[in-house]
C-alpha positions as CSV (number, residue, x, y, z in Angstrom):
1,X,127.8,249.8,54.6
2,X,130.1,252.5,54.0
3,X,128.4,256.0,54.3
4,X,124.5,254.2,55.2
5,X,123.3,255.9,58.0
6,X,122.3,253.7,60.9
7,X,120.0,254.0,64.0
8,X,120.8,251.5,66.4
9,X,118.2,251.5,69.9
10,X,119.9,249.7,72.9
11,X,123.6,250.4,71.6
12,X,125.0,251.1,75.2
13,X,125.5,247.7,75.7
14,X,124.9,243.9,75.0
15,X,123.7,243.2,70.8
16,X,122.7,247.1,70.5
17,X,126.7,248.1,71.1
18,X,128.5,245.0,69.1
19,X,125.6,245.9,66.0
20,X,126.9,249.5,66.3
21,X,130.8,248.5,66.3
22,X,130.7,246.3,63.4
23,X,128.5,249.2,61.4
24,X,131.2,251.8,62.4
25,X,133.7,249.0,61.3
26,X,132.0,249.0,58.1
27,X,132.0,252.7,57.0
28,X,128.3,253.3,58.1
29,X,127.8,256.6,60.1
30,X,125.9,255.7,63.3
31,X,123.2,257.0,65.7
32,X,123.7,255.1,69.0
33,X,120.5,255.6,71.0
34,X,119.6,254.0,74.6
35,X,118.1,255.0,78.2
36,X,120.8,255.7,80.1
37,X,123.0,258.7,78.7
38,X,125.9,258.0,80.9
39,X,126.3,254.1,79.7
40,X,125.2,255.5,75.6
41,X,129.0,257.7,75.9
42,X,131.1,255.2,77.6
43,X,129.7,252.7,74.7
44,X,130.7,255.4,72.1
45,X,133.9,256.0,73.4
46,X,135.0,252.6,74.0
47,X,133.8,251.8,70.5
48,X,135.7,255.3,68.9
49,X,138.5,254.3,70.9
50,X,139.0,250.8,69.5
51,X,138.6,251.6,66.2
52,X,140.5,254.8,66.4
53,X,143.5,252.2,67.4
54,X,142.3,249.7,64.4
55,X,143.4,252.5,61.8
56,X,140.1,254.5,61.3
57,X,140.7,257.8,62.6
58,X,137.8,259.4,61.4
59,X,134.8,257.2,63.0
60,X,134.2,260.2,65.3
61,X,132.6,262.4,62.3
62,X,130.5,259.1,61.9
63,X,129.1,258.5,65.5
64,X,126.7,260.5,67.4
65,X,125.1,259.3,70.8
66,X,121.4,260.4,71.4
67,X,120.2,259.4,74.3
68,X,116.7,258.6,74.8
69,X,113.2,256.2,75.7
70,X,111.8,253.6,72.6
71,X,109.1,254.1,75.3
72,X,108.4,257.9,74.8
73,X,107.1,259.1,71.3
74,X,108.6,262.5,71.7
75,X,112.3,260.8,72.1
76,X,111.5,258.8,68.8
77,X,110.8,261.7,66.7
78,X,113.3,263.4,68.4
79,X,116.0,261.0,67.3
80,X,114.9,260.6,63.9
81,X,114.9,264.6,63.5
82,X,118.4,265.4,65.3
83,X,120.1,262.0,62.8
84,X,118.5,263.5,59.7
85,X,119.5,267.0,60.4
86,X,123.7,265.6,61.4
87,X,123.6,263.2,58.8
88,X,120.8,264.1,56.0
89,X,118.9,260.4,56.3
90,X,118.4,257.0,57.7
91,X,119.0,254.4,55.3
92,X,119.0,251.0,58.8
93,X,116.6,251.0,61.5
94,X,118.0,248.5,64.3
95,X,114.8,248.4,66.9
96,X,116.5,246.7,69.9
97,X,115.5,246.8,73.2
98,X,115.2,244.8,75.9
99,X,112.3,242.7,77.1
100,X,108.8,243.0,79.0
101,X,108.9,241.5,82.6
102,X,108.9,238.3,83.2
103,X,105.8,236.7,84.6
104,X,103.1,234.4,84.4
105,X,99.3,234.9,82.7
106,X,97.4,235.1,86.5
107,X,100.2,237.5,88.1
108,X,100.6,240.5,85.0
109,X,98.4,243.4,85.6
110,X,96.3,245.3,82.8
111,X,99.6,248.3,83.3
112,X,101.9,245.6,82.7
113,X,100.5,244.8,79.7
114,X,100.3,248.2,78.7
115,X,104.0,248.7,79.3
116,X,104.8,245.5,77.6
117,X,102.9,246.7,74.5
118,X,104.4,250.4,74.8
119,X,108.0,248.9,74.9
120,X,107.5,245.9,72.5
121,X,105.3,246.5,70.3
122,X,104.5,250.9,69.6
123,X,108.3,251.1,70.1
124,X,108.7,249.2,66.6
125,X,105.9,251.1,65.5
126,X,106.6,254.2,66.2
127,X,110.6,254.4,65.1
128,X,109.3,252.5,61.2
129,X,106.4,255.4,61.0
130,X,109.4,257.9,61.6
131,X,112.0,256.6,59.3
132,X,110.1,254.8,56.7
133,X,109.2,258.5,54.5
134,X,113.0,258.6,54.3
135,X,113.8,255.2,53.1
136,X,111.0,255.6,50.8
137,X,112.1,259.1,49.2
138,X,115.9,257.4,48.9
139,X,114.0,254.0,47.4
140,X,116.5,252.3,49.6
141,X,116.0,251.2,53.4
142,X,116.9,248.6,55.8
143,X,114.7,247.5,59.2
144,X,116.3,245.2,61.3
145,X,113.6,244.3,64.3
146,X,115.6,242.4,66.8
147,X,113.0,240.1,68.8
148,X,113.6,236.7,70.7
149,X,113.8,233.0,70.4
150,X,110.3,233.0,71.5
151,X,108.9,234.1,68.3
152,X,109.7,230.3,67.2
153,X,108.8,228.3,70.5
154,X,107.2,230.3,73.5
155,X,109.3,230.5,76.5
156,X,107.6,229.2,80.2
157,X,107.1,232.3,82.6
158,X,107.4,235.2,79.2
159,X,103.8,235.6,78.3
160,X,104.5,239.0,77.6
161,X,107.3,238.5,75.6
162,X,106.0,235.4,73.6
163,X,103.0,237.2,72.8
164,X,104.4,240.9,71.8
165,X,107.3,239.7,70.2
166,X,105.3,237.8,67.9
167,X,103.1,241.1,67.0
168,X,106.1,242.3,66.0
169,X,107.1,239.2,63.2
170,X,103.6,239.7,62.5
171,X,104.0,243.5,61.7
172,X,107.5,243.2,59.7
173,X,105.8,240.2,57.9
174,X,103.1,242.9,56.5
């Protein structure tokens, strides 16, 4: 891992931070990306911090936080431009985020389906479009699509998950 170059979405907290840590652990310089820009540096901190006191005092030349919306196209790009231009590639693509609303067939709207597929779905889409020209050029690349246990068996009162989340297999399958 040492000197790879990472993007990890939803790092501020939960599986998104612990995949950044052990990346940084590892040698890999990092791009932490999520939502809320106030949670994204407390993550990077606390994770600087504790590897700063593990012996690795120069993890802060290999961490940036960017924050920004899997949701928004323009905050895709936008990440993939400003970690190419402080780091020079992306060689791992962690698409993490979090999951559609819960909810029955009969009580989801046609918007939140829409979202569900925006989030989901054109998220994944979207960040591999971005990153892949690099991974191709360097004949090297990593994508790492985090999804759910529902991909295996469908989980009651997640329609939007069970369905989306399986697009997804579908697409990294391809």
């Amino acid at each position: 891992m040492k000197d790879k170059v990472a993007i990890v979405c939803g790092s501020s907290r939960g599986m998104g931070k612990a995949i950044a840590r052990e990346f940084l652990r590892q040698g890999a310089k990092v791009v932490m990306m999520s939502r809320n820009e106030e949670n994204l540096m407390k993550a990077m901190r606390e994770i600087s911090s504790e590897i700063v006191q593990d012996g690795d005092k120069g993890v802060m030349e290999r961490v940036i936080a960017i924050p920004g919306d899997v949701r928004n196209k323009a905050d895709i790009e936008r990440v993939v431009k400003e970690t190419v231009e402080e780091f020079g590639t992306v060689h791992i693509l962690v698409n993490n985020t979090g999951g559609p609303p819960a909810g029955y067939f009969e009580d989801l709207s046609d918007d939140d389906w829409y979202n569900a597929f925006n989030l989901t779905f054109m998220s994944v889409v979207r960040f591999v479009r971005e990153v892949a020209p690099y991974m191709k050029r360097q004949r090297w690349g990593r994508i790492i699509n985090i999804t759910s246990m529902s991909v295996k068996q469908p989980i009651d009162n997640l329609i939007l998950s069970n369905a989306l989340r399986l697009a997804v297999v579908g697409m990294s399958k391809t």
